[in-house]
Structure formats: C-alpha cells, structure tokens
N, C-alpha and C positions, 0 to 999 in steps of 0.2 A: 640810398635806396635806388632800384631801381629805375629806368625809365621806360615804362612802356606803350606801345601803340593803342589803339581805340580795338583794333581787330584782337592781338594778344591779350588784350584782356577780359575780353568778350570768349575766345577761346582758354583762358583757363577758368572762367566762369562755368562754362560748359564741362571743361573737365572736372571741376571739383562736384556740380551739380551730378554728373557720371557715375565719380564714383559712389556717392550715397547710394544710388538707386543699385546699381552693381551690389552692393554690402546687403543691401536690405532684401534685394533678392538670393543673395546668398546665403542669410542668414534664416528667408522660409526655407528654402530647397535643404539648407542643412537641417531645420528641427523636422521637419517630412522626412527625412532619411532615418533621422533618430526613430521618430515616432514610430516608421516603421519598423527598424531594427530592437526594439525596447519595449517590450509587453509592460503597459501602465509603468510608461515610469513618474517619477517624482514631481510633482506641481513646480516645486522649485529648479529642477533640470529644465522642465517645459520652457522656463520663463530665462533660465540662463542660458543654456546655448546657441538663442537667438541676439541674446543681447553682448556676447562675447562673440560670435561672429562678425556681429556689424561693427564692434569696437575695433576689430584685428582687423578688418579690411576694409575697412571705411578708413580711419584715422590713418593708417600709412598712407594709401590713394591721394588725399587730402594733401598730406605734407610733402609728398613725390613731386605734386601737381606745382606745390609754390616749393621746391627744394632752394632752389634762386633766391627767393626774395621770402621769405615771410613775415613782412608788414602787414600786408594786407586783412591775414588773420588775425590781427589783434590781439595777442596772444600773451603780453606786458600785464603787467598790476594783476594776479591772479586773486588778491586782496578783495577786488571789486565783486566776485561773486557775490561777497556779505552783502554787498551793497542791493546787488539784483535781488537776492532774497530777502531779506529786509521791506523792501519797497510794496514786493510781491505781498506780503504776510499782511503787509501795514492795508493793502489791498483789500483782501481777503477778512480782514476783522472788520473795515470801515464797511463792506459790502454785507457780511453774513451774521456780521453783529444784530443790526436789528434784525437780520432773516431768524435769527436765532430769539431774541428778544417778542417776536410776533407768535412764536410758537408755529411758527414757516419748519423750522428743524428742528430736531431735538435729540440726544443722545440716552438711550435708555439702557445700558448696560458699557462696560470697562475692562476690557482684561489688561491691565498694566503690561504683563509680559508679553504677551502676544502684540499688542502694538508698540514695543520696544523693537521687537523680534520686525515686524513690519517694516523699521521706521530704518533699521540696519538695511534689511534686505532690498527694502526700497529704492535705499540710495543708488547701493551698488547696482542695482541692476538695471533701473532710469540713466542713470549719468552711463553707463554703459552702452545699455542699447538704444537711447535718445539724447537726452542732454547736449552730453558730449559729440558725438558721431553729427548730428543734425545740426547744435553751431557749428563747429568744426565749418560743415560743406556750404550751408547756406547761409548764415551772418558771416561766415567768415570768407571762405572761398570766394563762393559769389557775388556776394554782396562788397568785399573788402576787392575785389579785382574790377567789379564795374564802378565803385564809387570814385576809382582813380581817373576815372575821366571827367570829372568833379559833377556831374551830373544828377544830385542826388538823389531827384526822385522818382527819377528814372530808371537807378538802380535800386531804389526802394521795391518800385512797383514788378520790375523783373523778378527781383530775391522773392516775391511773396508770389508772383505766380509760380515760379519755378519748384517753390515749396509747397505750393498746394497742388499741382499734376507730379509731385516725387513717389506718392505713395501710387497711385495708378499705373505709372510709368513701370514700379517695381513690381506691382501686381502681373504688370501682363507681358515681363521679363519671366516672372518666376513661371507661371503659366506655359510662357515656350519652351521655359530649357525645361521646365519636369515631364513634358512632353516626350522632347528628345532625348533625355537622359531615363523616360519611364518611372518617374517620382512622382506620385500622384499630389495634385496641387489644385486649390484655387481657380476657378475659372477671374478670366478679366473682371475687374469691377473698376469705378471709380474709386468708391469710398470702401476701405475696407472693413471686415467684420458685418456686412451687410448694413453698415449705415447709413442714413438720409444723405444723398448728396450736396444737395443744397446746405442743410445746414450743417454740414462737414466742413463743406467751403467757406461759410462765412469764419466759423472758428479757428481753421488755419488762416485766413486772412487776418483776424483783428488778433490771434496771437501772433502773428508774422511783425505784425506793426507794433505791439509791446517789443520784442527781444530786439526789432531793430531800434526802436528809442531809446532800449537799456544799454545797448553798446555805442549808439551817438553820443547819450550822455554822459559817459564814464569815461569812451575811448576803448575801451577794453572787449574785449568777446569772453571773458569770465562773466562782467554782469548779465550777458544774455543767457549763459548757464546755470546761474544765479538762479534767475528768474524760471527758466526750463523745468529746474528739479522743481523748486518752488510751487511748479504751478502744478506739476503729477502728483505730488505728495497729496496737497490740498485738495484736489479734486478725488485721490480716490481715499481721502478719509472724510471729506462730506460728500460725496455722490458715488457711495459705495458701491459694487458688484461682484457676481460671483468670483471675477476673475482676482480680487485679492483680500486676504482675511484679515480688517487692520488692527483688531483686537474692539475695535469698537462700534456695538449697535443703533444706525440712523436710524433714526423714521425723518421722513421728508414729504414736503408737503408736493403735489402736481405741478410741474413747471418751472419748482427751485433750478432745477438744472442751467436757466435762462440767468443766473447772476453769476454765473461765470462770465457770459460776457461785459458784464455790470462791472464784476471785480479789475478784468483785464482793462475795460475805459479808465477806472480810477488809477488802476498801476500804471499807464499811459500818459496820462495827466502829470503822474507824479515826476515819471522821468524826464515832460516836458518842461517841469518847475526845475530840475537837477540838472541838465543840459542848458537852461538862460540863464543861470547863479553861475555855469563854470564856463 
C-alpha cells in the first residue's frame, strides 16, 4: 500500500468529497433539462435519471480520485453488505416492534405486487443514486484517506461534517450553473426539499455515525451500503409519502418519525458490540 503525506490525504479527501457534490449537481441540472424537454414524463424516469447520473459520474470521479491506491475505499468482503443490512433490520424491529405493538403504526391495507414492484425498483434506484455513490465518496474516499493518518476521530468528525454541508454545497452549485447554462433550478438552500435545517442536520449526523461504525466494524465499505439501502427502504415503507407508492397503507401516529433516530442508536450499538467481538 501506499504511503502518503498528512496534506495528500487531506487533498484526495477533498477530491473524492468534490466529486459527489459535482455528480449530485449534475444529476439536478440533468432531470431540469429532462423535465423541461418531456411533457409529464414517467414518475419512474423522474426518479431514474437522477439516480443514473450520480452513479456515472460520481462513481468513476471516486475511483480516478484513488486510481493509485484503492485501500482506502474498502471495497474487500462485498459479503458484508448482509451483514450491514441485517443489523439495520434487526434495528428497526427492536425499535418499531413495540411502536407497532402500542398501536403508535399500523398497516391497514397490502398490495403484494405493488410492494414487490417497490421493493425491485427501490433497490435499483437507492443504491444508484445514494447507497452506492455516497459511500463510495464519504465512508470511503474521505473518510478511508483521512483515517490514514490514524487519527480516528478526527476523521470521523470531518467525514460527517463534509456529509452533512454535501447536499447545500450541491444545491448551490446546481443553482449557478442552471443560471449560466439558463436551466431553471432550485434556489440555494441548506436542507433540500424545503426541510427543517436543523433536524436535517442532526439526522445526517447520527446517520453519518451508524455507516461509519458499520465499515469500522466489518472493515468493509459494503456494510456501510448494507446499512444505506437498509435504512431508505425501511424509512419509506413506515414513514410513507407521496413521493413513493410502496404497495402498503401506514397510518402512523404524531412524532413516530422521531424513532428513526431510536432505531439508528440501536443499529450503532450493535455495530459497537461487532467491532470489540473482532
């Protein structure tokens, strides 16, 4: 493996963090061209040509960045994804079980095929335009290029702010160039979708801190995608919205949304129990 300085690693830090934000503003400025060009198109094009832009131009960026070395990505044991998922799930049941059991949620309708249908599309399209593309640059670039100066939680603390100003950073990239290239877009925001800022940021913080415990633990950057898909899947078949139809009807009680954080401490825990056993 290589050996590098404190500065070089700090600088492909910066570039792998680059390219995401690059990819992610690529891939608004490309569905705003579409949108424009495409009288109503398909819900499902809506949702893939952003997540297939950030894949193609995020993911090579990424690997250009470490062409040299690719250690630091963690890119070994692709096995371990089960592992991140797993944990995740195990999460998720110990947290929403009782929320489920209080009569907190409840499911009042099924459509087998339509959340089949979900459950496909889901994958591909999460591990496309998240999952994948966002470990890739931030558990792995990042976070695998400052951790070499053994520093750990130093580079913990950088990986998780770098990951919570990526989405801003790409907002107000896509902002200038649709500007200059005349592509109507987005004004600057922190949080996108007009979300709370605040509690945008705590949730990319304390999910920043799961995916980096599932790739300490394992060694791998599969189980922080493990964990990725895991956590989009689960989140939008209990804290449903317009934006995806997963074959299945919630009613949910005021504030469940607040055990996602719950679930993510418990997956946290878990990977801290999996990380002192290896």
């Amino acid at each position: 493996m290589r050996q590098y300085s404190r500065t070089a690693r700090g600088v492909r830090a910066l570039l792998g963090w680059s390219a995401f934000v690059v990819a992610m503003a690529a891939a608004s400025l490309g569905l705003a061209a579409f949108e424009e060009a495409v009288s109503h198109p398909p819900d499902v094009l809506v949702k893939a040509v952003p997540a297939v832009i950030t894949l193609l131009v995020g993911m090579p960026l990424v690997l250009l960045v470490h062409r040299r070395d690719r250690s630091p990505l963690a890119l070994a044991h692709p096995e371990q994804a089960l592992a991140g998922a797993m944990v995740t799930v195990a999460a998720v049941g110990i947290t929403f079980g009782p929320a489920f059991l209080a009569g907190w949620i409840s499911f009042t309708a099924v459509e087998p095929a339509v959340l089949l249908l979900f459950l496909v599309t889901n994958t591909l399209l999460a591990l496309a335009h998240e999952a994948v593309p966002e470990e890739l640059a931030f558990r792995g670039s990042v976070y695998g290029s400052l951790r070499g100066s053994g520093r750990l939680k130093l580079a913990a603390v950088l990986t998780t702010a770098s990951f919570v100003v990526a989405p801003a950073a790409a907002i107000a990239l896509t902002a200038a160039a649709g500007q200059v290239l005349g592509i109507p877009t987005d004004p600057a925001t922190f949080a996108p979708g007009g979300q709370d800022p605040v509690a945008y940021a705590v949730l990319l913080t304390a999910f920043s801190a799961v995916l980096l415990l599932a790739r300490e633990a394992t060694g791998s950057l599969w189980a922080a995608i493990g964990v990725h898909l895991t956590f989009l899947t689960a989140n939008r078949i209990l804290l449903p919205s317009d934006n995806f139809d997963t074959g299945l009807s919630v009613a949910t009680e005021p504030g469940v949304e607040l055990l996602v954080l719950v679930y993510l401490l418990v997956a946290g825990l878990g990977f801290v129990v999996l990380r002192r056993r290896a």
